[in-house]
C-alpha positions in Angstrom: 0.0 0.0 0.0 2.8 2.5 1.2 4.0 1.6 -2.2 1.6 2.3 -4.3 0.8 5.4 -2.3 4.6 6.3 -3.2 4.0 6.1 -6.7 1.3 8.4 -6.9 2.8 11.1 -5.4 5.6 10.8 -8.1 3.6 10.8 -10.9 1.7 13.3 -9.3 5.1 15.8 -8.6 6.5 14.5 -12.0 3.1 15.7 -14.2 2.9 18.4 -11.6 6.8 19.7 -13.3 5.7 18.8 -16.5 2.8 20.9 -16.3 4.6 23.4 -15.1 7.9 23.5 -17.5 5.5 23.6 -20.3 3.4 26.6 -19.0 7.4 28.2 -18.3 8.0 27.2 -22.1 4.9 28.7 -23.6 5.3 31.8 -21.9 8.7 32.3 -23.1 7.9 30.8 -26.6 4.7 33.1 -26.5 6.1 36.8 -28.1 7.8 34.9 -30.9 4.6 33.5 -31.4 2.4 36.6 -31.6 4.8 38.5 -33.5 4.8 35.5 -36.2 0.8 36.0 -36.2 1.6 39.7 -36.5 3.3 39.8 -38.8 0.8 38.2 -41.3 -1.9 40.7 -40.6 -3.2 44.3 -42.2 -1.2 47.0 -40.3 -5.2 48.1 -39.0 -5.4 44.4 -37.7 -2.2 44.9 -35.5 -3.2 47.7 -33.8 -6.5 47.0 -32.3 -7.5 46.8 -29.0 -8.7 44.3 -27.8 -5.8 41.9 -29.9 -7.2 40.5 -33.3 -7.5 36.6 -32.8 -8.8 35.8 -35.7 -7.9 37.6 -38.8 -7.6 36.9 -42.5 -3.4 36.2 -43.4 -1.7 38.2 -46.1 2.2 38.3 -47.5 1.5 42.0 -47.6 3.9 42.5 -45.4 6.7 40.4 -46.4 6.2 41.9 -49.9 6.9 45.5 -48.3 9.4 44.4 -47.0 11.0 42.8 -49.6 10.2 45.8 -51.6 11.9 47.8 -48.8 15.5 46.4 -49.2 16.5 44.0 -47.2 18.5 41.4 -49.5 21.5 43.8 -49.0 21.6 44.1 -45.4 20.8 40.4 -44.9 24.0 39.6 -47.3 26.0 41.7 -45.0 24.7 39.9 -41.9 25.3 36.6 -43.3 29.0 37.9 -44.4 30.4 39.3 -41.2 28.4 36.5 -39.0 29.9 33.5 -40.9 33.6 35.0 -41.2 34.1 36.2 -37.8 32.6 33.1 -36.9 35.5 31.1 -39.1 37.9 33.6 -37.8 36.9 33.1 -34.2 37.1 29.1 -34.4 40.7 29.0 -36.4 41.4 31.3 -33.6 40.4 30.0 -30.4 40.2 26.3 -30.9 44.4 26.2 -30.5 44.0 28.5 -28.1 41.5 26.8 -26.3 44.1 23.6 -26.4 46.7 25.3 -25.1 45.0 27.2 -22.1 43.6 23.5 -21.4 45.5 20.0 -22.7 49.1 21.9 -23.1 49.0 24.8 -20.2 52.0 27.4 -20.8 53.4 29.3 -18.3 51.1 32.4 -16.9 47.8 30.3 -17.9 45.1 31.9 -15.9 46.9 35.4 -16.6 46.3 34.8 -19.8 42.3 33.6 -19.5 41.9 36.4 -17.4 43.3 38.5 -19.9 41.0 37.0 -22.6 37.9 37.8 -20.4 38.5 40.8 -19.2 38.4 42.3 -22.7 34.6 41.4 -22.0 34.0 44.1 -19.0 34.5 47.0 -20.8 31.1 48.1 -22.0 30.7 48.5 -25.8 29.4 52.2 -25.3 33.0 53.2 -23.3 34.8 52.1 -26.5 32.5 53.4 -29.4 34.9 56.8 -29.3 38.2 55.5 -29.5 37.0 52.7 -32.2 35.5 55.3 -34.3 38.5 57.2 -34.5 40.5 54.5 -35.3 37.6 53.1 -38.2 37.8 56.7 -39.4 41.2 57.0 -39.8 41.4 53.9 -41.9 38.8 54.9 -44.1 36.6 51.7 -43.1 33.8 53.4 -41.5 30.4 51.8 -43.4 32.9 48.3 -44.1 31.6 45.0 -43.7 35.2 44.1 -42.3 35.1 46.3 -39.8 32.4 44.5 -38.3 33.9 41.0 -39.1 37.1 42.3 -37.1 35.1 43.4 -33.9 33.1 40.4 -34.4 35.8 38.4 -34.3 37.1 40.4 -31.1 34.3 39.8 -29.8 33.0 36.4 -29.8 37.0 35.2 -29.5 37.2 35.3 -25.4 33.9 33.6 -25.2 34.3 31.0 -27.7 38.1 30.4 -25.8 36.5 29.9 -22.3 33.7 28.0 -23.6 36.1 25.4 -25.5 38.6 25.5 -23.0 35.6 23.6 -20.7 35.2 21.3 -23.6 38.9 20.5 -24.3 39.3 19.8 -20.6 37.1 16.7 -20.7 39.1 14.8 -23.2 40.6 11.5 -21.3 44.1 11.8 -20.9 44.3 8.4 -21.6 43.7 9.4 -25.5 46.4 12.0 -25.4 48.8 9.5 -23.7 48.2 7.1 -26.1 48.7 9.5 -29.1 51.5 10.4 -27.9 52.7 6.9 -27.2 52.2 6.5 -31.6 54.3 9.4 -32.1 51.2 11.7 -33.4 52.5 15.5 -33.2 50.7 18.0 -31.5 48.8 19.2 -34.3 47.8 15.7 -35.6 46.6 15.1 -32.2 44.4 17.8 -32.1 43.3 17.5 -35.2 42.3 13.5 -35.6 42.0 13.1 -31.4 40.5 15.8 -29.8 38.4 17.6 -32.2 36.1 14.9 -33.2 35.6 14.2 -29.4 34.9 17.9 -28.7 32.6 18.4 -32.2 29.5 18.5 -30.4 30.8 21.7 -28.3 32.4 23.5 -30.9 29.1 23.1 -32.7 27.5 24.6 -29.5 30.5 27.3 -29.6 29.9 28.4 -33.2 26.1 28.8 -32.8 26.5 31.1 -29.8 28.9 33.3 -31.8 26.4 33.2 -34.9 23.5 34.3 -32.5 26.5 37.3 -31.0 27.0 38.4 -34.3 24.0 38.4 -36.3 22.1 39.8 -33.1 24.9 42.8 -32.5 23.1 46.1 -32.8 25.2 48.9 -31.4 28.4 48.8 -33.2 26.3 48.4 -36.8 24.4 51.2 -36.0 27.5 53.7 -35.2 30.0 52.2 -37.6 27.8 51.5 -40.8 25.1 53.6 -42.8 23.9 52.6 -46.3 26.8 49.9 -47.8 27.4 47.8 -44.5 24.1 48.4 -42.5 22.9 45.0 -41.0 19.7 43.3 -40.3 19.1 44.8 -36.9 20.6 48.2 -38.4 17.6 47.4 -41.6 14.7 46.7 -38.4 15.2 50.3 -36.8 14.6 52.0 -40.2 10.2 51.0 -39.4 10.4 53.7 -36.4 9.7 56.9 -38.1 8.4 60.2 -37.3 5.2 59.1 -39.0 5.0 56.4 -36.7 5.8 52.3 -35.8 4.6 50.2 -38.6 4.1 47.1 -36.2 2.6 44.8 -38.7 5.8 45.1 -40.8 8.3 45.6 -38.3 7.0 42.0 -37.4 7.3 40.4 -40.3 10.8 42.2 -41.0 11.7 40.7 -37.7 10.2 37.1 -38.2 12.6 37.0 -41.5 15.3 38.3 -39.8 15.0 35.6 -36.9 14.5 32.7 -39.4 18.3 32.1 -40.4 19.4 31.8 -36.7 16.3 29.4 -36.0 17.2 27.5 -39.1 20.9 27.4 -37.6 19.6 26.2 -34.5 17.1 23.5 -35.8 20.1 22.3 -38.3 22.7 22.0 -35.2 19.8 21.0 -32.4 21.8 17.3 -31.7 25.4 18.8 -32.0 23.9 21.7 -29.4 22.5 19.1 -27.3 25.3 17.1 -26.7 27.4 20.0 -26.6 25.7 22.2 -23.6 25.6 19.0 -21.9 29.4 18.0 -22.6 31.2 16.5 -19.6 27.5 16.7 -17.6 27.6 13.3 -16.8 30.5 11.0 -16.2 
């Protein structure tokens, strides 16, 4: 009896949590949502008051803004994300093995030195890196932003791989070593296809850094290099906020990252939950 009684109060807490994560999920989940409905209504639909639940759909929206310009600044989103990206990984993977598997000398100086570049707040820098943009004639460059992309992402990508390279067994180091593989070829056909998954993990969190960044595109750029979020601030105007549009502008300017995400979801997985259980 005490048994059975002890396994309905689990299944009670465990539907109870279930319950519960999903009403967590929904809520979180819930403004993508609405702004995905948004964004196929009439720009009077999204505006009224009570909310329009039930509305006929249209592509009027996406055809504005289509018609509106976006192809350029989503090519220039797509171009600094995915080279600083490739940039940040040739960078920081050695990095990351040699702060972890192959310490130096001065180690933790030199991860605190990597991190640190993070506490400086973007807006205390904007001064000095505009002066510097502007004397090299590269103000309104897409390689500007793939070089402060690159700066960027490069201290979190190190500290996030360095957690990943450090639960490689040494016993597969010892016996590469023991074959005669050199340090490259170990790292290259021994540690990175254990370590894939959070690398995959790594490079999706830069993507999401960089084709999310905001403030540096919008004081570095104007009509050749603007970005996607730089593209999404041009719907406030003096006339007003065109939410319908702004939504769909948004939705279409969420997609590639979800698309990322969806296309990577096992190697993310596995990679957030590297070295979680022994």
């Amino acid at each position: 009896m005490k048994e059975r009684r002890s396994a309905g109060g689990s299944l009670m807490k465990n539907t109870a949590l279930n319950v519960f994560t999903w009403i967590i999920a929904i809520g979180f989940f819930f403004p993508v949502l609405w702004m995905v409905l948004t964004a196929f209504k009439h720009e009077a639909d999204a505006y009224t008051d009570p909310p329009t639940l039930f509305f006929v759909p249209t592509l009027e929206q996406f055809e504005q803004v289509f018609g509106s310009g976006i192809g350029p600044s989503l090519l220039n989103s797509v171009g600094a994300t995915l080279i600083s990206t490739v940039i940040v990984l040739l960078l920081g993977i050695p990095a990351a093995f040699a702060v972890s598997l192959r310490p130096v000398g001065k180690t933790r100086d030199a991860l605190f030195f990597f991190i640190s570049t993070k506490m400086l707040p973007a807006v205390a820098a904007i001064v000095p890196i505009y002066v510097v943009v502007n004397e090299l004639h590269m103000l309104d460059n897409i390689w500007t932003l793939v070089v402060l992309y690159t700066a960027m992402n490069l201290p979190i990508a190190v500290w996030m791989m360095r957690s990943f390279f450090l639960e490689v067994p040494g016993a597969l180091l010892e016996a590469a070593s023991i074959d005669g593989a050199s340090v490259p070829r170990t790292m290259r056909e021994v540690v990175l296809p254990v370590v894939s998954p959070g690398i995959a993990a790594t490079a999706l969190i830069c993507v999401i850094f960089a084709w999310n960044e905001f403030f540096l595109a919008v004081n570095l750029t104007a009509a050749r290099a603007g970005t996607v979020p730089v593209f999404l601030v041009g719907f406030i105007t003096s006339e007003g906020l065109y939410f319908a549009k702004l939504c769909a502008a948004a939705t279409m300017a969420a997609l590639p990252v979800i698309i990322a995400g969806w296309i990577a979801q096992n190697k993310l997985v596995q990679g957030l939950s590297f070295g979680a259980v022994k």
